[in-house]
C-alpha positions in Angstrom: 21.3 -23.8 -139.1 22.0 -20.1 -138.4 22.3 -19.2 -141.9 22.7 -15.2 -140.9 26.0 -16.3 -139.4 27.1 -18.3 -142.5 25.8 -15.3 -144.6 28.1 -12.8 -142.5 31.2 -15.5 -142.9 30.8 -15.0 -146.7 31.2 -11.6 -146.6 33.6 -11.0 -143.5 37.4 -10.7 -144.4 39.2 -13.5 -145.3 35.7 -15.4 -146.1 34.5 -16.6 -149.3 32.5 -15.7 -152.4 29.2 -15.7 -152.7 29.5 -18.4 -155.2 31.7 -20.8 -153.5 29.7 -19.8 -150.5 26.6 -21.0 -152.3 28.7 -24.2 -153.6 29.4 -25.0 -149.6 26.0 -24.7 -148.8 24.9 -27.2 -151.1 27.6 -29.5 -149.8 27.2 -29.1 -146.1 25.1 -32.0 -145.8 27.7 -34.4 -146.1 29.2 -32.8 -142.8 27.4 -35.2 -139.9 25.1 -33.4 -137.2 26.7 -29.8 -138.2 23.2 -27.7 -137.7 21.3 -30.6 -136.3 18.9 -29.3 -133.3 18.0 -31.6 -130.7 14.7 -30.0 -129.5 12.4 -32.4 -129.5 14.1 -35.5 -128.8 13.5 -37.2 -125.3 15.3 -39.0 -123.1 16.3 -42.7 -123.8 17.3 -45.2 -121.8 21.4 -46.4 -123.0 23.1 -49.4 -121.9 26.7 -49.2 -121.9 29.3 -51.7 -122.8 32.2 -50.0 -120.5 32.4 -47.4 -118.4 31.4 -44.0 -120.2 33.4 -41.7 -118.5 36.2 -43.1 -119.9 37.3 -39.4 -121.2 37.3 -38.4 -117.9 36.4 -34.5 -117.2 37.2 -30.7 -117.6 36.5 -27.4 -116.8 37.0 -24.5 -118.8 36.3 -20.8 -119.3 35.9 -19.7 -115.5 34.5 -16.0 -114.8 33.7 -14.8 -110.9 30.3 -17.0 -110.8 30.6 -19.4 -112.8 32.6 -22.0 -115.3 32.0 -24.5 -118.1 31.9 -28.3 -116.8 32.9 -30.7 -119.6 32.8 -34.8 -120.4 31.9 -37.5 -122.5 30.5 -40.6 -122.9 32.2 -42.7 -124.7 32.6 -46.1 -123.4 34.8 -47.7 -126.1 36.6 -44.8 -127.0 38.9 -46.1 -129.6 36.0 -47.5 -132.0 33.1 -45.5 -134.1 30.7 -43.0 -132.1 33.2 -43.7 -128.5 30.9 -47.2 -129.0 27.7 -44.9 -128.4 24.5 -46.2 -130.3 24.4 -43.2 -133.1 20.8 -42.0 -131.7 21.2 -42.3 -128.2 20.1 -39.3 -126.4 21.2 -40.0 -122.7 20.2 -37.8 -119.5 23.5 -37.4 -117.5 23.3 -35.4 -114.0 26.2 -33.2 -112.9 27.0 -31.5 -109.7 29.0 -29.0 -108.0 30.5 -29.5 -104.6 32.5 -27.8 -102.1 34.4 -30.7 -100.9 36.1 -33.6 -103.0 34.0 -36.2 -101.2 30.5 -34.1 -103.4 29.0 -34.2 -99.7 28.1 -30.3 -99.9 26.5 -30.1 -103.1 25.9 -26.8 -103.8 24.9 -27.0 -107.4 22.9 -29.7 -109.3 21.1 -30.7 -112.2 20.6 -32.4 -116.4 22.3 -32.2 -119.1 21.5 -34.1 -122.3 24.4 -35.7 -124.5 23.2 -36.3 -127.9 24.6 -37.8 -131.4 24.4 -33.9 -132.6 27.9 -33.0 -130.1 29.1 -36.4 -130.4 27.8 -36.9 -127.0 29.4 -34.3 -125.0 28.4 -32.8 -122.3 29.0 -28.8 -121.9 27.5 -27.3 -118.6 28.0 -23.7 -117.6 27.2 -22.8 -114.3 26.3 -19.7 -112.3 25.6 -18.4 -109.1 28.8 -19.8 -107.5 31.6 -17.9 -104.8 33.9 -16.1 -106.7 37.4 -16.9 -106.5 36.9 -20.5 -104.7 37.7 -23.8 -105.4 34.7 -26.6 -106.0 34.7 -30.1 -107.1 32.1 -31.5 -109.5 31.3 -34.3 -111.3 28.7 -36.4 -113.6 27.1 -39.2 -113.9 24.8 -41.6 -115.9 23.0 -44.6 -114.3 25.3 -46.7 -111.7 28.3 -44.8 -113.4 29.9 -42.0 -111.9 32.4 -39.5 -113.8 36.0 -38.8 -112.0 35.7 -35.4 -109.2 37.7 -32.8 -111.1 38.8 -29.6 -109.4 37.5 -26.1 -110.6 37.2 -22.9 -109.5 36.4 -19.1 -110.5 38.0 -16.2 -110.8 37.6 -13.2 -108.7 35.3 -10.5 -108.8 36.2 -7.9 -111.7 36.9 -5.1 -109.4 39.1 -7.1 -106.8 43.2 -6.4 -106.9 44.7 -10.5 -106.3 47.9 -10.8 -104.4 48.9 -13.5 -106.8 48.0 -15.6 -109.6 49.7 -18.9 -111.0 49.1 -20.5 -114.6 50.4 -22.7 -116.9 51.2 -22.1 -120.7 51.6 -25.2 -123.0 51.0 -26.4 -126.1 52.1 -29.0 -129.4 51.4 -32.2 -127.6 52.0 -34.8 -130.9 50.7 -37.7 -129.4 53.1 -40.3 -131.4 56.0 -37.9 -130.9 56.6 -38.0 -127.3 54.5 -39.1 -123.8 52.5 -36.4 -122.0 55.1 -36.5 -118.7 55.6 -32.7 -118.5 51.7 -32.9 -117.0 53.1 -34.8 -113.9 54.9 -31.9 -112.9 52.6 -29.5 -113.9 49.6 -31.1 -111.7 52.3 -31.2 -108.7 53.1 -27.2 -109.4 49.3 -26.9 -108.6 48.5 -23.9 -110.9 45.2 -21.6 -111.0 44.5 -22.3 -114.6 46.4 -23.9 -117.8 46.3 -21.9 -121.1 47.1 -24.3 -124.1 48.1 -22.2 -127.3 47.2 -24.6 -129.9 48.2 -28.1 -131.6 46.4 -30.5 -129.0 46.2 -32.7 -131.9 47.6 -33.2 -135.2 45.8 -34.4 -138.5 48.4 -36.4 -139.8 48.1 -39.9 -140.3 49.7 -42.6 -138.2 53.4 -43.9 -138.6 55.3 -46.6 -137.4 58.0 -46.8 -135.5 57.1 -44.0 -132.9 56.6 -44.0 -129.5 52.3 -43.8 -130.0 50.4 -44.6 -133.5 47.9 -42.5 -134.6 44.7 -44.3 -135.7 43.4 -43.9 -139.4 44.7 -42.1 -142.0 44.8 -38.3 -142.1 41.7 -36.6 -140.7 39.9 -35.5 -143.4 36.3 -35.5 -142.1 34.1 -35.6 -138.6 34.0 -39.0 -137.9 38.2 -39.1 -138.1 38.2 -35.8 -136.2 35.9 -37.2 -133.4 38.3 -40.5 -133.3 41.3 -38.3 -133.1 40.6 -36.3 -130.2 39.3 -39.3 -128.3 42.7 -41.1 -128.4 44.7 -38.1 -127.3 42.1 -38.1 -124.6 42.9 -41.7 -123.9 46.0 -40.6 -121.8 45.9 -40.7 -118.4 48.2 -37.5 -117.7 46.2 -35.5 -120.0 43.1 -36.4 -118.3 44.4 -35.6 -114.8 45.4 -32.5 -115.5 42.3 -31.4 -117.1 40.4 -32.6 -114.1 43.4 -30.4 -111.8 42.3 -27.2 -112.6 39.9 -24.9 -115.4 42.1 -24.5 -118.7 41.3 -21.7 -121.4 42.4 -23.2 -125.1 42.4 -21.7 -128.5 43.3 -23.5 -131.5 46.3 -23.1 -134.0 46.6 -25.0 -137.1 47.1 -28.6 -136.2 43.2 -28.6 -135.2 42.6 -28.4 -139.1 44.9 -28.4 -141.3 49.2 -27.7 -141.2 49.9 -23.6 -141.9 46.0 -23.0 -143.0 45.2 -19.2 -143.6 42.0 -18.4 -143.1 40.3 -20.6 -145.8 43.5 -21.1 -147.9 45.6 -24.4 -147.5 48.9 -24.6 -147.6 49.1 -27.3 -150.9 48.0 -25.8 -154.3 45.0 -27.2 -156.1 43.0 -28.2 -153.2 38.9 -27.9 -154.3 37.8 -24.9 -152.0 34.1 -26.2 -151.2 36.0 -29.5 -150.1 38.2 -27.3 -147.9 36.0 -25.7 -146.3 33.6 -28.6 -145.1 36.9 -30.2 -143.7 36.7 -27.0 -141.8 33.3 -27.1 -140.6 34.5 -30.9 -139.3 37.4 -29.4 -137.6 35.6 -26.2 -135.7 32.6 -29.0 -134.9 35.0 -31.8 -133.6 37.2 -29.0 -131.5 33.9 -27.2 -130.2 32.8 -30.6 -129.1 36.0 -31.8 -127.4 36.5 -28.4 -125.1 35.3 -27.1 -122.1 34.4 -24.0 -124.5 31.0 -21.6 -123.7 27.9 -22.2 -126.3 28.8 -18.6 -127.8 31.6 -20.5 -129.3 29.6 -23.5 -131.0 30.1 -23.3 -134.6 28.1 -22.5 -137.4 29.6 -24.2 -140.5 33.3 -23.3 -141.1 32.7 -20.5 -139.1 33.6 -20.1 -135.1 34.3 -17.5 -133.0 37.1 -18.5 -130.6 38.7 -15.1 -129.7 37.2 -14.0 -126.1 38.4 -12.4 -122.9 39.3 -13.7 -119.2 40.3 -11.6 -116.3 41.3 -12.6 -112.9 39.8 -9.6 -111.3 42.0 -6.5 -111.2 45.6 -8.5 -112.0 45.1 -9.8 -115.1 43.4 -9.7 -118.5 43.7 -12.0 -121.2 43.4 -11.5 -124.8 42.6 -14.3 -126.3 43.2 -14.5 -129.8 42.9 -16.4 -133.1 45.9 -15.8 -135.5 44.4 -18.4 -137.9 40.9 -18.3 -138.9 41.2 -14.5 -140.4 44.5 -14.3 -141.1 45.4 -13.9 -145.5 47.8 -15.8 -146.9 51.6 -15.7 -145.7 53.7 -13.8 -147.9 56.0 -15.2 -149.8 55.0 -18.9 -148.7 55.0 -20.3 -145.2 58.6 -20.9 -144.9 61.8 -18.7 -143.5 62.2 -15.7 -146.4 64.2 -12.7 -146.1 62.0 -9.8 -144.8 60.8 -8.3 -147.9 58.2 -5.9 -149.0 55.4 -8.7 -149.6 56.1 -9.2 -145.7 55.9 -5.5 -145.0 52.7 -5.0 -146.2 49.9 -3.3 -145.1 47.9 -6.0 -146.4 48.3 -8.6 -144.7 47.1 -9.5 -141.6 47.3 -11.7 -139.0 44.1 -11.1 -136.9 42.0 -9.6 -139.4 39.6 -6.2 -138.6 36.9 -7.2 -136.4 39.2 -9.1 -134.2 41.4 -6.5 -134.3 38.7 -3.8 -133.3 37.9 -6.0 -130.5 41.3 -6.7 -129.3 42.2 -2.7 -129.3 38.8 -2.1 -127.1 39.3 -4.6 -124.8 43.1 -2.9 -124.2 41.8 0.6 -123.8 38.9 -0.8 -121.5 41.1 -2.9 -119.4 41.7 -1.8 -115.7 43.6 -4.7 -114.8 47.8 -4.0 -113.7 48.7 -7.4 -116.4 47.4 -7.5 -120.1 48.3 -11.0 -121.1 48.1 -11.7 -125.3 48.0 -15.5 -125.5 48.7 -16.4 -129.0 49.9 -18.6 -131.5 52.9 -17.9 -133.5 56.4 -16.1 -132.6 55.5 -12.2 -132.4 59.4 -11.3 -132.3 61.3 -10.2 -135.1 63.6 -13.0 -135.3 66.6 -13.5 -138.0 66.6 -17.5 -138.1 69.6 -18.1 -139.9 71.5 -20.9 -139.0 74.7 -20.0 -140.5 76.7 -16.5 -140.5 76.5 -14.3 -143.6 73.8 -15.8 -144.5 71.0 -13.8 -145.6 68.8 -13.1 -142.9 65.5 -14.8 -143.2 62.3 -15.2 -140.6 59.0 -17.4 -140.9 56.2 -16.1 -143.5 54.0 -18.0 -141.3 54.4 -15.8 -137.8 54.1 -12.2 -137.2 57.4 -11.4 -139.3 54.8 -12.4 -142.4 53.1 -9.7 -140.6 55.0 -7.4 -140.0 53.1 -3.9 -140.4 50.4 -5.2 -138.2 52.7 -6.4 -135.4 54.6 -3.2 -135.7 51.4 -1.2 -135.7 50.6 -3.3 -132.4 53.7 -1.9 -130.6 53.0 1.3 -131.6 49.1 0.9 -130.1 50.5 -0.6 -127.0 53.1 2.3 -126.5 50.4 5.5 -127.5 48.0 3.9 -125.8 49.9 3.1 -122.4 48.6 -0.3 -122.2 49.7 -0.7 -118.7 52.3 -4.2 -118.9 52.0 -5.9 -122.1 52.8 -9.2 -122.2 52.6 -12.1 -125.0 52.3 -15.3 -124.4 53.3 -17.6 -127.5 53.1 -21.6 -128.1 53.8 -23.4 -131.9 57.4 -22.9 -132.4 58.5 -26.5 -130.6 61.5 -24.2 -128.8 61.5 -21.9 -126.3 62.4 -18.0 -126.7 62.0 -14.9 -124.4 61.6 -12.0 -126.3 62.1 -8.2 -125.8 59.4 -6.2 -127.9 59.4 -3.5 -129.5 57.8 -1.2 -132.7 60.9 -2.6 -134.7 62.6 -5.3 -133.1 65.7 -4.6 -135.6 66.4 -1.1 -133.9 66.8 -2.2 -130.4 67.5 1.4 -128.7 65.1 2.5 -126.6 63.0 0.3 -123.8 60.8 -2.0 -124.5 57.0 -1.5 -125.1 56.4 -5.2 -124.4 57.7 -8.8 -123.4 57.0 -12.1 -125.0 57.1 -15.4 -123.4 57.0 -18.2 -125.7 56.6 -22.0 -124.9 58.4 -25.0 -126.3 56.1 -28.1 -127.4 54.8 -30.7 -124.8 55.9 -33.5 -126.8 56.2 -32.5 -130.4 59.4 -32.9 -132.0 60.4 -35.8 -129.1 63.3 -34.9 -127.2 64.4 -31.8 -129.2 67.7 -30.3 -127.8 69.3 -28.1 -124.8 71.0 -26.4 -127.3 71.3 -26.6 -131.3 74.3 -25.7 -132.7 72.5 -22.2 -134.0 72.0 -21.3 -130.4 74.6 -18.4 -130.1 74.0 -17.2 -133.8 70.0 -16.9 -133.0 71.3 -14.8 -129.3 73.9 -12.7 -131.2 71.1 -11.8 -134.5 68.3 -10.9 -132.3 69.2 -7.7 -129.7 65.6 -8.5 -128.6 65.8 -12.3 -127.6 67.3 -12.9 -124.2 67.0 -16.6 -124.0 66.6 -20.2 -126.2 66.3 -23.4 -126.0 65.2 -26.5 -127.9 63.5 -28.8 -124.8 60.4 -29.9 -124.0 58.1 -28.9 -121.8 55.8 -25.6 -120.9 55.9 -22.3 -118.7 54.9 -21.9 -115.0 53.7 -18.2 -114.8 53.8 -16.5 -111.2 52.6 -12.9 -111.1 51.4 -10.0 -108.4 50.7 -6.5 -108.9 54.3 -5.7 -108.6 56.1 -8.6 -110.7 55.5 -11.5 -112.9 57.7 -14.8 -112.6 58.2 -17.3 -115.8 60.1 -20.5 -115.2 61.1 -22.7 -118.4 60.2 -26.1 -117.0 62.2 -29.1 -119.2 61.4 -32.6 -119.6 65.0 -34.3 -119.8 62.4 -37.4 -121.4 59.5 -37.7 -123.3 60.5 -40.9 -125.6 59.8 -43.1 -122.5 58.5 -43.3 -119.1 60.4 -41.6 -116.2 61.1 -38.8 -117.4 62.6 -35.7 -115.0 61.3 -32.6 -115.2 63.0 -29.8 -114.2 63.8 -25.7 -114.1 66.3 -24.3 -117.0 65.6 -21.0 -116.9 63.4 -18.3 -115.1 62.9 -14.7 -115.7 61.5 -11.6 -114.6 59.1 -8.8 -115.4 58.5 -5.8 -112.8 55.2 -4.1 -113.0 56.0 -0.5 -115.5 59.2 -1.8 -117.3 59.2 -4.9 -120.2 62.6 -5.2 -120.0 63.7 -8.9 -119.2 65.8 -9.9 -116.0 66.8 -13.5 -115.6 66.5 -15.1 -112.3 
């Protein structure tokens, strides 16, 4: 137990007092494995009831040399410990190939998965090619792990002729079936970037088109069980094993609209809170293809990091959750008034806010990507005309200083293309940024893509009736719709391409998707041309 770390995350914003920090510690215990080292422990030989790869495989985190390699065992995945013996420590190998057959082996070696990760495996190589594709897989006595695809990025200082990615995210499993992957595998991107809600904590209900197991995740155990039946579809696996993904987290991970360590009911024991937390970060760590710098320590984890494919791109990766204080007003759509437009509160918090404004002044890449969580637009989301305006508490208009404050840094600065990449919102929106998105004169400083749920919300709709009203309130949104589906992002130095793939079907099998919009960015101007 890094008690240092836990010692800084009392006294770090948004943290806790030392006296409900003193309170957790003396609770942590009843968090499973959370600290546990496995030094020490050998090698055991496990006998397995099913094939433990049943997970399948991914890869995540790529730089020029190197990426994480992910899987699990678990060869009853549906029942307690993925029907692992609780104390099995198992030797698994893993290799790295250049071809699909794993004839030229190029990288090799051991990895131990233990009760203290649930039995995950997290391997991250070096010494590869930069910007190459490999194939690697694992396995674990006469079992052998599906080949997934991976590759890195290039070298820091080399200028791509292109780059393409996928942005997704919301993917309720009992609300609609995973069929946008299909599409996505056959588009054949560089990387996927999911934006948060690859599960939900809720507890299972009939009548849909999946069932949750158990009741509402409340502890490790649940958490583990969760993420192992998302993991149980086949689409999901596939596309993992297609191609490295880079995740953060929004709230479904834990717990619906959290703020940094406040919930979003009244009267909920803090201590109690928290150690839900520390079984959230642990379960999520475990289920990622995430780096060890991002392993947990309590309800503490540092998920915020950088990527950059070479010279064209840097990514931002942020965290709008963990250090955010509470939304103003509540967590629903309020008019825009001065509890919003303080300069209190913040979405990202100071240290990640100190690190996001270095890493923009440092960058040398033509693209600097933001991939985020929650709307960043201005936008008046009243549904009905004279109606009072109004916009959500719990995205950046609950935040509004800050995310004005952004603009501005973006503008002084001369961050060269801004652009923000958004998921949560279960309806797609391109956005038009500016300092204040109410005064629309002037260009804008920045453009913001944001991407509809993968299945959350089932069908949703091509248009709602407030389609038009939302269009005519907000200068600064150029396009809307209510389908599901995700972003396929094409970009060069000279211009970036997003198309709004749809799914016209997610409550059954067979569903088409398809293009309903596309727009376009040109390197030195945010403004917004559809295609």
């Amino acid at each position: 137990m890094d008690f240092n770390r836990l010692d800084q995350f009392a006294r770090h914003e948004g943290g806790i007092s030392r006296r409900l920090f003193t309170s957790y510690l003396a609770g942590l215990s009843a968090v499973p494995w959370i600290g546990l080292s496995a030094e020490g422990k050998g090698s055991k030989t496990t006998t397995f009831s099913g094939n433990p790869f049943s997970l399948g495989v991914a890869s995540g985190d790529p730089d020029h040399e190197g990426m994480v390699l992910w899987t699990k065992l678990a060869p009853e995945p549906l029942e307690v410990n993925g029907g692992m013996p609780i104390d099995a420590f198992t030797e698994v190998t893993w290799e790295v190939a250049h071809d699909e057959g794993m004839q030229d082996v190029v990288l090799s070696g051991t990895a131990l998965a233990t009760p203290h990760l649930g039995h995950t495996i997290h391997v991250e190589t070096h010494g590869l090619e930069p910007d190459r594709w490999y194939s690697y897989r694992f396995r674990v006595g006469d079992y052998a792990s599906p080949v997934g695809r991976t590759r890195t990025m290039p070298e820091n200082h080399v200028l791509s002729e292109k780059l393409r990615f996928a942005v997704t995210s919301c993917q309720n499993f009992e609300q609609g079936l995973y069929t946008a992957y299909e599409q996505m595998m056959a588009d054949d991107p560089d990387l996927v970037f999911h934006l948060g809600d690859y599960i939900y904590e809720y507890a299972g209900k009939p009548d849909r088109v999946r069932t949750h197991l158990g009741p509402e995740i409340e502890n490790l155990e649940q958490y583990r069980s969760r993420y192992n039946q998302y993991r149980t579809d086949p689409l999901l696996q596939q596309m993992h094993a297609h191609c490295p993904w880079w995740l953060t987290w929004d709230d479904h991970e834990f717990d619906n609209n959290c703020a940094g360590d406040i919930s979003e009911e009244t009267g909920i024991d803090k201590v109690a809170y928290l150690k839900r937390r520390a079984a959230a970060y642990q379960a999520y760590y475990e289920m990622m293809p995430l780096r060890a710098s991002a392993c947990p320590v309590g309800p503490d984890m540092k998920l915020y990091r950088g990527a950059r494919f070479g010279r064209l791109a840097d990514f931002h990766i942020l965290d709008t959750r963990q250090y955010r204080t509470d939304q103003p007003n509540g967590d629903r759509n309020k008019p825009l008034n001065d509890a919003a437009l303080s300069l209190e509160n913040t979405m990202l918090g100071h240290r990640q806010r100190g690190w996001l404004q270095r890493s923009l002044i440092q960058s040398p890449s033509q693209w600097n990507v933001l991939t985020q969580q929650v709307m960043m637009g201005m936008a008046n989301r009243q549904t009905k005309e004279n109606d009072e305006a109004i916009y959500s508490m719990d995205q950046w208009p609950g935040y509004a200083a800050e995310k004005m404050a952004l603009m501005r840094f973006l503008q002084e600065r001369h961050i060269s293309n801004p652009i923000v990449l958004t998921g949560d919102i279960h309806s797609n929106w391109v956005n038009e940024l500016r300092v204040d998105d109410l005064q629309p004169e002037g260009r804008p400083i920045a453009t913001e893509f944001v991407a509809t749920s993968l299945s959350s919300g089932g069908n949703g709709e091509a248009k709602r009736s407030h389609h038009d009203l939302y269009l005519s309130n907000n200068p600064g949104t150029k396009f809307y719709n209510a389908e599901r589906g995700y972003i396929l992002c094409d970009l060069t130095p000279e211009r970036w391409i997003s198309q709004y793939k749809v799914v016209d079907d997610v409550l059954k099998p067979g569903g088409k998707t398809t293009v309903r919009a596309s727009f376009l960015v040109n390197t030195g101007d945010a403004t917004v041309h559809s295609m």
